[in-house]
C-alpha positions in Angstrom: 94.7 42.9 63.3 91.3 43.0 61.8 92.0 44.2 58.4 95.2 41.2 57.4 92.4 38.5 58.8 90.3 39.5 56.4 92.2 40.0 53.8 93.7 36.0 54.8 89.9 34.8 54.5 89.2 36.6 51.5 92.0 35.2 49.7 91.2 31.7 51.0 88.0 32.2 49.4 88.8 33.2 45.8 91.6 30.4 45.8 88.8 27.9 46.5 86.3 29.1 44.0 89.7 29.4 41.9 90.1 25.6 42.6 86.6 24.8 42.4 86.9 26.2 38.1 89.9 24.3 37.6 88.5 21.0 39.1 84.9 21.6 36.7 86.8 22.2 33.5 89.2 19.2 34.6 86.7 17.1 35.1 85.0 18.1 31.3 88.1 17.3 29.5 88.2 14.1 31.3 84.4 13.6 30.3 85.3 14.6 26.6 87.7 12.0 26.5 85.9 9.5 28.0 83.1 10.0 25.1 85.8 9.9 22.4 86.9 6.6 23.9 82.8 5.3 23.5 83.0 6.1 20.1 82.2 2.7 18.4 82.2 1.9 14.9 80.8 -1.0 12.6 82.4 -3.7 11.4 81.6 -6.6 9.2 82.6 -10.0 10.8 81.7 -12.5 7.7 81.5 -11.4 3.9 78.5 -9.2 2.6 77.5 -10.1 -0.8 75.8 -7.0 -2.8 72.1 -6.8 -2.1 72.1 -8.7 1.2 69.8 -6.9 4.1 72.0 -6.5 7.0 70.2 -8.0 9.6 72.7 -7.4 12.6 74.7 -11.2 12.9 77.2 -9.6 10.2 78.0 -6.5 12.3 80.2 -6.1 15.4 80.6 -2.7 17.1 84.0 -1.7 17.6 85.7 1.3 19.7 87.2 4.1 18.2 90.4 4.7 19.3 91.1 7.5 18.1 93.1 9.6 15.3 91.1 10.7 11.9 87.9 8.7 11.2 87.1 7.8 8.5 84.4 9.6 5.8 80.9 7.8 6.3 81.5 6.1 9.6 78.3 4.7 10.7 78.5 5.4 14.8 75.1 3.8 15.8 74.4 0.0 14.6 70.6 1.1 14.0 71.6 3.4 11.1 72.5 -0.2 9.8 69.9 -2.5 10.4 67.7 -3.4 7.7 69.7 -1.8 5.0 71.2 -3.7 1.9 74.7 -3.5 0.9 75.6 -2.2 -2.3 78.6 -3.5 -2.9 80.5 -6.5 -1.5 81.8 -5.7 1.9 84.9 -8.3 3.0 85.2 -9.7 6.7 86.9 -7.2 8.9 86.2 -4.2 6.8 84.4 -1.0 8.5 81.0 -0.3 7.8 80.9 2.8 6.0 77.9 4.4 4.5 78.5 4.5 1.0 78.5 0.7 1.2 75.1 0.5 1.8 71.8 1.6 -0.3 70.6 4.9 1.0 68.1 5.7 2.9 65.9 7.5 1.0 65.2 4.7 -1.6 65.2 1.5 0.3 61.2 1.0 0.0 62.6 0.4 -3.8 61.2 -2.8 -5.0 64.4 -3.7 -6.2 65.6 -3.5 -3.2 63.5 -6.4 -1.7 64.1 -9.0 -4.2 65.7 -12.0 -2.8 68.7 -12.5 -4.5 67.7 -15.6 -7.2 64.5 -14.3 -7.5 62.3 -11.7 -9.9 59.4 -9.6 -10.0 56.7 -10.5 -12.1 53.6 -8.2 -12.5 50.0 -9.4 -14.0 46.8 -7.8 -14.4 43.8 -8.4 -12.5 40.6 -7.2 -11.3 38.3 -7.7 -8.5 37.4 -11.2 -9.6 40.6 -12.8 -10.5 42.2 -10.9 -7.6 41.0 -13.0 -5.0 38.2 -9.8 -4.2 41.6 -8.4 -3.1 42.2 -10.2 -0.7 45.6 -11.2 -2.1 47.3 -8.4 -0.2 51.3 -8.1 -0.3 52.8 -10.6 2.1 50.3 -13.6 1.1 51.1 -16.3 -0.8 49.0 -17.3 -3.9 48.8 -19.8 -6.9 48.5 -18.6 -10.8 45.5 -20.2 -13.2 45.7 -19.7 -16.7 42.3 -20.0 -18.9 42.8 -20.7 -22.1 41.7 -22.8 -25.3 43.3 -25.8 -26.6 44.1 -27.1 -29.7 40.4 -28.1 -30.8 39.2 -24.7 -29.6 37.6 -26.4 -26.1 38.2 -24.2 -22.3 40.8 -25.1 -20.4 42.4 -24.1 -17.2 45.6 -25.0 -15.2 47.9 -24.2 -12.6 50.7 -22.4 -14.3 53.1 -21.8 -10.4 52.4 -22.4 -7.0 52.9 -20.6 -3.7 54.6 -17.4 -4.9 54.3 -14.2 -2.6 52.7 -11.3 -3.7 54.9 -8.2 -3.1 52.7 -5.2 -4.3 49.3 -4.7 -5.0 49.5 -1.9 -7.5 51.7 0.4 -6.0 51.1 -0.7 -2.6 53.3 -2.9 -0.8 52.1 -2.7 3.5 51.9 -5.7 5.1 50.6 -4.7 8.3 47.0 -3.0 6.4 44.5 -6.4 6.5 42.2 -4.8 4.7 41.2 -6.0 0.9 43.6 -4.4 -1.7 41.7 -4.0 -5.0 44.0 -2.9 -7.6 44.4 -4.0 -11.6 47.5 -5.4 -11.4 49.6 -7.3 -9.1 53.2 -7.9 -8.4 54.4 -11.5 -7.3 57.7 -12.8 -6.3 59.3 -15.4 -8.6 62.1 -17.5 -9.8 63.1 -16.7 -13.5 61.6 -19.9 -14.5 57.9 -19.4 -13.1 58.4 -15.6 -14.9 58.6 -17.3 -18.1 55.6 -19.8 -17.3 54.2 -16.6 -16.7 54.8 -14.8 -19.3 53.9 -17.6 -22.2 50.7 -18.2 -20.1 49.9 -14.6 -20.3 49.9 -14.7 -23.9 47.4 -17.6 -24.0 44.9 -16.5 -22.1 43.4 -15.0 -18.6 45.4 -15.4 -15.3 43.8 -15.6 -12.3 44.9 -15.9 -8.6 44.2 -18.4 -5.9 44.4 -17.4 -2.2 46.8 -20.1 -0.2 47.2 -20.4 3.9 50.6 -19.2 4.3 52.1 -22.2 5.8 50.5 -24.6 3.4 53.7 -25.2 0.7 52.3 -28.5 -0.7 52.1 -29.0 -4.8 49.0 -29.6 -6.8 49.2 -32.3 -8.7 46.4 -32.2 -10.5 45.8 -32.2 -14.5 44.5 -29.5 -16.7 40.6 -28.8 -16.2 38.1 -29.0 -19.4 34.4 -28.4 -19.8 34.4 -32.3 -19.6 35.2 -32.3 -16.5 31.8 -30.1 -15.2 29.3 -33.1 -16.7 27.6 -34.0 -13.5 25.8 -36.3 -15.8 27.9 -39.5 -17.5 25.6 -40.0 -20.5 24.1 -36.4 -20.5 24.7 -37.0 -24.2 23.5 -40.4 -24.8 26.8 -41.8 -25.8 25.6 -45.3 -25.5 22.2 -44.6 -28.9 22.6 -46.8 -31.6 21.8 -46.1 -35.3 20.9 -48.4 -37.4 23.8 -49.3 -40.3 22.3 -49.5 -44.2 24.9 -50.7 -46.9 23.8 -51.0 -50.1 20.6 -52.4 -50.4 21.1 -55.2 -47.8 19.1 -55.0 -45.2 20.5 -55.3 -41.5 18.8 -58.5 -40.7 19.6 -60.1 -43.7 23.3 -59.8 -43.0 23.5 -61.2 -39.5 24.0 -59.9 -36.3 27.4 -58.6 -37.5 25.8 -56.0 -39.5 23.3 -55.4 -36.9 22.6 -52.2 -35.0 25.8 -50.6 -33.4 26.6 -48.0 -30.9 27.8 -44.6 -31.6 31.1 -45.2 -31.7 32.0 -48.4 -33.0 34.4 -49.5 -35.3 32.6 -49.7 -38.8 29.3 -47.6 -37.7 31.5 -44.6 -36.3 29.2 -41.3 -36.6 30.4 -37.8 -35.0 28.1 -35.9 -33.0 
């Protein structure tokens, strides 16, 4: 009696650790499947142009349900943020990676150029750098010195409130401290970058540090040296000289022919 009990409880035994296996590799294959059914993809839900940073609003994440997916899926909407498309991706379309510039160069310049806009580079030193404090991320205005027709120092605001996106080859925003560097790289409209340009050619540019917020125009003329005179008549624009024709003496003449100023029609001398 004792031996077929036995061998009853023994075999009750191995079928439930028997039925204990099945039920674990059951319940895996129902967990595999359940993570192929949370496979999400990307996809776009308004047109992409080329070169547009995808910021997240163009993006919806979609399930994968199943069957062959396809080369370059992008699984994880992170591996998409901040990333420009490189060609034209149409509404509806899955975000694959080949779409988008790769990771390794998207600190390219190029790559952070508004669309519209250009890069413009000048040189500059300590002094006409703002002390480098014109760091990337600031906004700045562009003086040119130059000389005028007659030869006489002039300066002028050639554009206004364009960012400054490297400072040599350095382009952090979140460093405060002074960038000194010998030439700086601002962001322009194709316009300004010819103001630039023909500007550069004349003479020295220098920058001028502007509060970020503060967008209003200058509208202000050219500077001179006439325009540092503190004193009106530092000259004496207002002498007289005394005006000899002939042998006719001044008084003799009237007060027409009198003493004029510097100036005057008729007695005009250059200084």
């Amino acid at each position: 009696m004792k031996n077929p009990l036995l061998v009853a409880v023994g075999g009750a035994v191995v079928v439930g650790i028997l039925a204990v296996i099945l039920a674990s590799i059951w319940l895996n294959s129902g967990s595999d499947q359940k993570s192929q059914q949370t496979v999400t993809l990307l996809k776009a839900v308004a047109d992409i142009e080329p070169g547009t940073k995808i910021t997240g609003p163009e993006l919806v994440v979609i399930p994968w349900e199943g069957g062959e997916l396809p080369p370059g899926a992008i699984f994880n909407p992170s591996h998409a943020l901040n990333r420009l498309a490189k060609v034209k991706i149409a509404k509806g379309e899955t975000i694959l990676e080949g779409m988008l510039v790769p990771v390794a160069t998207s600190d390219d310049l190029s790559n952070d150029i508004p669309i519209g806009k250009r890069a413009f580079t000048i040189g500059i030193n300590e002094i006409s750098g703002v002390g480098g404090f014109a760091s990337p991320g600031n906004y700045v205005d562009v003086i040119v010195s130059a000389k005028d027709a007659v030869g006489m120092s002039v300066s002028k605001t050639v554009v206004e409130h364009v960012k400054v996106m490297a400072v040599a080859q350095g382009r952090s925003i979140t460093d405060p401290s002074p960038k000194l560097g010998t030439n700086v790289t601002l962001e322009v409209t194709p316009d300004q970058a010819q103001k630039l340009d023909v500007a550069r050619s004349l003479g020295t540019l220098s920058l001028t540090l502007r509060n970020r917020a503060d967008k209003a125009n200058y509208d202000g003329v050219a500077s001179s040296k006439n325009d540092l005179l503190l004193t009106p008549n530092v000259y004496n624009d207002t002498a007289t000289v005394e005006i000899i024709r002939g042998n006719i003496s001044p008084g003799s003449m009237g007060s027409d022919y009198g003493s004029s100023p510097v100036g005057a029609v008729g007695g005009q001398m250059n200084r």
